[in-house]
N, C-alpha and C positions, 0 to 999 in steps of 0.2 A: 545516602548509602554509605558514607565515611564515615558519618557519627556510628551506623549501625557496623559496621566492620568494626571498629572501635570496641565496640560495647562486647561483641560476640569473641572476636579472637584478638585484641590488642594489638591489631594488623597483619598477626602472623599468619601462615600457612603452612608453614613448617616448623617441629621441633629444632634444639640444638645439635641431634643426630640426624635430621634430613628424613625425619618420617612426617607425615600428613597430622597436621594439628587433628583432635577427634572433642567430640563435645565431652566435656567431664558428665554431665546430668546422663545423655544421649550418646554412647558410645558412636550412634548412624550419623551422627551432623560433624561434616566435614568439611575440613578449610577455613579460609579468609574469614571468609560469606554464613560458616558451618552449616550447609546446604543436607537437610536429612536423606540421607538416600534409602532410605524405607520409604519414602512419601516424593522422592523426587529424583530419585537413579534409573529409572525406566524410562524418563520423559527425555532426561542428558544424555542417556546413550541413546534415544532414536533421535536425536539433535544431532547427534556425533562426538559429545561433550562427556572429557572426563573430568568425575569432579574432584579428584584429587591432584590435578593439574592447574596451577594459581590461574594461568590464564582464561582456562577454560570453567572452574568453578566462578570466576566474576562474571564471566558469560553468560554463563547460566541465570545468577542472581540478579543481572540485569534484565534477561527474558523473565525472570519469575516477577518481579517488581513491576513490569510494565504489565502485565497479566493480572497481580492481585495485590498492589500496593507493598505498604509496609508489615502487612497481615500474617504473612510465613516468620516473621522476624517479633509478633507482638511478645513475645514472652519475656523478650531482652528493653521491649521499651520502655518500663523505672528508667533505663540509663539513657537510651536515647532520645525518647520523646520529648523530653523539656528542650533540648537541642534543636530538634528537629523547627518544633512548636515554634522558636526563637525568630524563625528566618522570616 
């Protein structure tokens, strides 16, 4: 999950102003983690989980990951998968 945090938001979660990293491609993928919330903000808020909250969007990506692998994240894997692949 480091290498993929890597790969998606260069560890950030926040701008240099303090607003919420957003995906350049995907305006809806947000954060660290860049969690779509078109396909996954309904699921965070019946968890209790905001995902524009670092601690809470890792949360999340942690339950998504244990649920459906690295498969929410395949788009970004060119960067991560030879990494991953390594271990």
């Amino acid at each position: 999950m480091i290498q993929i945090a890597r790969c998606e938001s260069t560890f950030r979660h926040t701008l240099a102003d303090g607003t919420v990293l957003r995906g350049v491609v995907d305006q809806r993928d947000t954060g660290v983690m860049q969690i779509n919330t078109h396909y996954h903000g309904e699921t965070a808020e019946k968890l209790g989980l905001d995902l524009t909250d670092l601690h809470d969007n890792l949360a999340y990506a942690r339950s998504l990951y244990e649920r459906q692998g690295t498969q929410p994240w395949s788009a970004s894997a060119p960067c991560w998968g030879q990494t991953i692949a390594m271990r």
